[in-house]
C-alpha positions in Angstrom: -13.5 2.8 -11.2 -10.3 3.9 -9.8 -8.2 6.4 -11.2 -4.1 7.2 -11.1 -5.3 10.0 -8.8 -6.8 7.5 -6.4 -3.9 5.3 -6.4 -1.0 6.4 -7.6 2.5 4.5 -8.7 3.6 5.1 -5.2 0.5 3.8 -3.7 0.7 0.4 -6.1 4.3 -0.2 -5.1 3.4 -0.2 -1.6 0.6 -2.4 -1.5 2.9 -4.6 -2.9 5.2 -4.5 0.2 1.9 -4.9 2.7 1.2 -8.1 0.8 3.9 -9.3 2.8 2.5 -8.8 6.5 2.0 -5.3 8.6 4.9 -2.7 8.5 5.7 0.1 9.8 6.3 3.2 7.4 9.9 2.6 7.6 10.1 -1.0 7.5 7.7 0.0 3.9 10.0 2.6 2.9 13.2 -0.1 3.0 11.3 -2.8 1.2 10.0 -0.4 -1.8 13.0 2.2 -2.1 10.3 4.8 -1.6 11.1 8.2 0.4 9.4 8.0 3.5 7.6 10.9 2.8 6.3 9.2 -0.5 5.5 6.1 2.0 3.4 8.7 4.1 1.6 10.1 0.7 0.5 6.5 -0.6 -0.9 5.0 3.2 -3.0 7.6 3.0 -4.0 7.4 -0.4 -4.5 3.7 0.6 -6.6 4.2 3.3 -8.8 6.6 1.9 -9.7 3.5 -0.4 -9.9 1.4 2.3 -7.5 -0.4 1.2 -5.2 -0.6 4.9 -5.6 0.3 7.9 -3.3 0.9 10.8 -2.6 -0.6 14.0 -0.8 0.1 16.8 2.0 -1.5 17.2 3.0 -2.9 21.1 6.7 -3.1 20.1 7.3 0.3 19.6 4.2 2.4 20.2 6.1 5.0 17.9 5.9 3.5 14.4 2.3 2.1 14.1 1.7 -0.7 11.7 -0.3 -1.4 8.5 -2.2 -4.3 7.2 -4.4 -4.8 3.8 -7.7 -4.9 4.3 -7.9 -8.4 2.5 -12.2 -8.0 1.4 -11.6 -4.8 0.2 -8.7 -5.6 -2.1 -10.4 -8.4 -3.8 -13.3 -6.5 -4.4 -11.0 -3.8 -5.9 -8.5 -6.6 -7.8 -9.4 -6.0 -11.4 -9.3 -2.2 -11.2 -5.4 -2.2 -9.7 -4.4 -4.6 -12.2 -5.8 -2.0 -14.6 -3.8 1.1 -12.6 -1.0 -1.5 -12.4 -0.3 -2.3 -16.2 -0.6 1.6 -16.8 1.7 2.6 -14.4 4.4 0.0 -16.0 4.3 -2.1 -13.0 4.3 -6.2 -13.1 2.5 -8.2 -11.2 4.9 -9.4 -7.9 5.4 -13.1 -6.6 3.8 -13.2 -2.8 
């Protein structure tokens, strides 16, 4: 089971903004009012679970982007809804 230590508040809140299509870390730090050194902290957190993955991106090789890993997620649903309600988040309209 995961744990706040695998996927922190910061982690949870940017999930939410992949839901939405691949971004770059600073097109994910504008959509979740996160610092983009926070941003940095939870892709990585993120991938670790194998829960993103990044790309590059051929409009500007300098930001890459990120996508869910869509399989993974589902697999992993009930557990962040778990991490989700204890970290005072709601669930987010897609």
């Amino acid at each position: 089971m995961l744990t706040m230590n695998d996927l922190p508040r910061s982690a949870l809140l940017v999930l939410d903004a992949l839901k939405r299509g691949p971004l770059s870390p600073k097109q994910i730090a504008a959509q979740s009012s996160l610092p983009p050194r926070t941003v940095s902290f939870a892709l990585k957190k993120l991938m670790r679970q194998r829960l993103c993955s990044k790309a590059p991106n051929l409009k500007d090789m300098r930001q890459p982007l990120y996508y869910l890993i869509e399989d993974r997620l589902r697999e992993l649903h009930q557990n962040i809804e778990i991490l989700r309600a204890r970290a005072g988040l709601c669930q987010r309209a897609t």
